[in-house]
C-alpha positions in Angstrom: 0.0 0.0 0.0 1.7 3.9 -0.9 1.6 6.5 1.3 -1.5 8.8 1.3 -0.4 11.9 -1.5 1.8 9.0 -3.2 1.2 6.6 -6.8 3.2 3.4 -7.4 5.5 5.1 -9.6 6.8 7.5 -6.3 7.7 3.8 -4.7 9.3 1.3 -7.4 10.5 -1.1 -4.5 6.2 -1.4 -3.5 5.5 -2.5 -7.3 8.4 -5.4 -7.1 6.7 -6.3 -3.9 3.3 -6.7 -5.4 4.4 -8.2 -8.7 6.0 -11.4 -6.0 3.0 -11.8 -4.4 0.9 -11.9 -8.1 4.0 -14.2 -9.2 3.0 -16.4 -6.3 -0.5 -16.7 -6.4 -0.1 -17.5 -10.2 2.0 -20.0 -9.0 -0.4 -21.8 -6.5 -3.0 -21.6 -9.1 -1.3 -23.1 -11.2 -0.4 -25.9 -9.8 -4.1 -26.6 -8.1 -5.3 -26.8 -11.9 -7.0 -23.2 -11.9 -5.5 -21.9 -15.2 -7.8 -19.6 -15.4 -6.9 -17.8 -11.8 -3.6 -18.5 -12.5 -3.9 -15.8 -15.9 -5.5 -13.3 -14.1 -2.4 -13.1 -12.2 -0.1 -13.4 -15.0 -1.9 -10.3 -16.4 -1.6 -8.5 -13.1 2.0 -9.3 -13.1 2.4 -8.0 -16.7 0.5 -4.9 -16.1 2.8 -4.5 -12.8 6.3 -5.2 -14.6 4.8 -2.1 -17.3 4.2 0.0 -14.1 7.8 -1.1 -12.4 9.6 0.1 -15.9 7.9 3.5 -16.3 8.9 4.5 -12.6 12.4 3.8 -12.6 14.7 6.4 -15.2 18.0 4.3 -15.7 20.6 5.8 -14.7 22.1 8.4 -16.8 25.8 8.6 -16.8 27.6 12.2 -15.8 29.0 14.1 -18.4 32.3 12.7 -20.3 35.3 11.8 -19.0 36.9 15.1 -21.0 33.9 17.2 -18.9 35.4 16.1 -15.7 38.7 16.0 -16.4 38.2 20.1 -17.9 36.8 20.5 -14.4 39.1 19.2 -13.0 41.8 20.7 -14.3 40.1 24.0 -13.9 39.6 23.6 -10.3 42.6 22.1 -9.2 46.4 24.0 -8.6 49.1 22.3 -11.0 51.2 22.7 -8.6 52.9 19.8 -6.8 51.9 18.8 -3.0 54.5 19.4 -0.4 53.9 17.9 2.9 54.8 18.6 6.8 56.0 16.6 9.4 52.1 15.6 9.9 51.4 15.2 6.5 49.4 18.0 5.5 49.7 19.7 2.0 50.6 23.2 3.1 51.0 23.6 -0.6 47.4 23.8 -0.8 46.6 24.7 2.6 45.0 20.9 3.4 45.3 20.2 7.0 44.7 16.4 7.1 45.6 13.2 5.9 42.8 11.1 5.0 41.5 12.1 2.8 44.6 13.5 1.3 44.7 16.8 -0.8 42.2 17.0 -3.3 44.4 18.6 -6.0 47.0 15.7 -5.5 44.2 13.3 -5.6 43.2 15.6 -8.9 46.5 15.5 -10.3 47.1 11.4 -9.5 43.1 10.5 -11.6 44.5 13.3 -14.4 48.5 13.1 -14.7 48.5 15.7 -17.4 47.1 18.7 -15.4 49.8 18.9 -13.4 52.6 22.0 -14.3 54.9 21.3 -17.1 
Protein backbone atom coordinates (compact mmCIF):
# COMPACT_ATOMS: atom_id res chain seq x y z
CA UNK A 1 0.00 0.00 0.00
CA UNK A 2 1.65 3.85 -0.90
CA UNK A 3 1.60 6.53 1.31
CA UNK A 4 -1.49 8.80 1.35
CA UNK A 5 -0.42 11.88 -1.54
CA UNK A 6 1.85 9.04 -3.20
CA UNK A 7 1.18 6.63 -6.79
CA UNK A 8 3.21 3.37 -7.36
CA UNK A 9 5.46 5.05 -9.56
CA UNK A 10 6.83 7.53 -6.32
CA UNK A 11 7.70 3.76 -4.70
CA UNK A 12 9.28 1.35 -7.37
CA UNK A 13 10.51 -1.08 -4.47
CA UNK A 14 6.15 -1.44 -3.51
CA UNK A 15 5.45 -2.50 -7.27
CA UNK A 16 8.43 -5.37 -7.07
CA UNK A 17 6.66 -6.32 -3.92
CA UNK A 18 3.34 -6.75 -5.44
CA UNK A 19 4.44 -8.15 -8.65
CA UNK A 20 6.00 -11.41 -5.96
CA UNK A 21 3.03 -11.75 -4.42
CA UNK A 22 0.92 -11.86 -8.10
CA UNK A 23 4.04 -14.18 -9.15
CA UNK A 24 3.01 -16.43 -6.29
CA UNK A 25 -0.49 -16.72 -6.43
CA UNK A 26 -0.10 -17.48 -10.25
CA UNK A 27 2.02 -20.04 -9.03
CA UNK A 28 -0.43 -21.76 -6.54
CA UNK A 29 -3.03 -21.62 -9.06
CA UNK A 30 -1.33 -23.12 -11.19
CA UNK A 31 -0.38 -25.95 -9.77
CA UNK A 32 -4.10 -26.58 -8.08
CA UNK A 33 -5.33 -26.79 -11.86
CA UNK A 34 -6.97 -23.20 -11.95
CA UNK A 35 -5.54 -21.93 -15.19
CA UNK A 36 -7.81 -19.62 -15.44
CA UNK A 37 -6.88 -17.76 -11.84
CA UNK A 38 -3.57 -18.47 -12.49
CA UNK A 39 -3.93 -15.82 -15.86
CA UNK A 40 -5.53 -13.30 -14.06
CA UNK A 41 -2.39 -13.12 -12.18
CA UNK A 42 -0.08 -13.43 -14.96
CA UNK A 43 -1.90 -10.26 -16.41
CA UNK A 44 -1.63 -8.54 -13.12
CA UNK A 45 2.00 -9.29 -13.12
CA UNK A 46 2.38 -8.01 -16.71
CA UNK A 47 0.51 -4.94 -16.15
CA UNK A 48 2.82 -4.49 -12.79
CA UNK A 49 6.35 -5.20 -14.56
CA UNK A 50 4.77 -2.13 -17.30
CA UNK A 51 4.20 0.04 -14.12
CA UNK A 52 7.85 -1.06 -12.40
CA UNK A 53 9.61 0.10 -15.89
CA UNK A 54 7.86 3.52 -16.29
CA UNK A 55 8.85 4.48 -12.61
CA UNK A 56 12.40 3.78 -12.56
CA UNK A 57 14.69 6.36 -15.16
CA UNK A 58 18.01 4.28 -15.70
CA UNK A 59 20.64 5.76 -14.71
CA UNK A 60 22.12 8.36 -16.82
CA UNK A 61 25.78 8.56 -16.76
CA UNK A 62 27.56 12.19 -15.80
CA UNK A 63 28.97 14.06 -18.38
CA UNK A 64 32.33 12.72 -20.32
CA UNK A 65 35.34 11.83 -19.00
CA UNK A 66 36.86 15.15 -21.01
CA UNK A 67 33.87 17.23 -18.94
CA UNK A 68 35.41 16.14 -15.66
CA UNK A 69 38.70 16.03 -16.37
CA UNK A 70 38.19 20.07 -17.88
CA UNK A 71 36.79 20.49 -14.43
CA UNK A 72 39.14 19.21 -13.02
CA UNK A 73 41.75 20.70 -14.34
CA UNK A 74 40.08 24.01 -13.89
CA UNK A 75 39.63 23.64 -10.31
CA UNK A 76 42.62 22.08 -9.16
CA UNK A 77 46.36 24.00 -8.55
CA UNK A 78 49.10 22.25 -11.02
CA UNK A 79 51.23 22.73 -8.62
CA UNK A 80 52.85 19.80 -6.80
CA UNK A 81 51.85 18.77 -2.97
CA UNK A 82 54.53 19.44 -0.36
CA UNK A 83 53.89 17.88 2.89
CA UNK A 84 54.83 18.55 6.76
CA UNK A 85 55.95 16.57 9.37
CA UNK A 86 52.12 15.61 9.94
CA UNK A 87 51.37 15.24 6.55
CA UNK A 88 49.45 17.96 5.49
CA UNK A 89 49.68 19.75 1.98
CA UNK A 90 50.61 23.21 3.07
CA UNK A 91 50.96 23.63 -0.60
CA UNK A 92 47.41 23.76 -0.82
CA UNK A 93 46.58 24.73 2.56
CA UNK A 94 44.99 20.88 3.36
CA UNK A 95 45.28 20.17 7.03
CA UNK A 96 44.68 16.42 7.10
CA UNK A 97 45.57 13.18 5.86
CA UNK A 98 42.83 11.07 4.96
CA UNK A 99 41.48 12.15 2.77
CA UNK A 100 44.58 13.49 1.26
CA UNK A 101 44.68 16.76 -0.78
CA UNK A 102 42.18 17.02 -3.30
CA UNK A 103 44.40 18.55 -6.02
CA UNK A 104 47.03 15.74 -5.48
CA UNK A 105 44.23 13.26 -5.60
CA UNK A 106 43.23 15.64 -8.90
CA UNK A 107 46.55 15.51 -10.30
CA UNK A 108 47.07 11.35 -9.50
CA UNK A 109 43.14 10.52 -11.60
CA UNK A 110 44.52 13.33 -14.40
CA UNK A 111 48.54 13.14 -14.70
CA UNK A 112 48.47 15.71 -17.41
CA UNK A 113 47.10 18.69 -15.40
CA UNK A 114 49.84 18.89 -13.45
CA UNK A 115 52.59 21.99 -14.30
CA UNK A 116 54.93 21.28 -17.08
Amino acid sequence: MTAPGTTADDQPHLTLAGLQQQARYACEFAKEGQVDEALEHIDAIIRLVDAYRASVRPAQPPGGREDLQGLIRDLADPDECWFDHHGYCQAHGWFATDPSCPHGRAQALFPDIKES
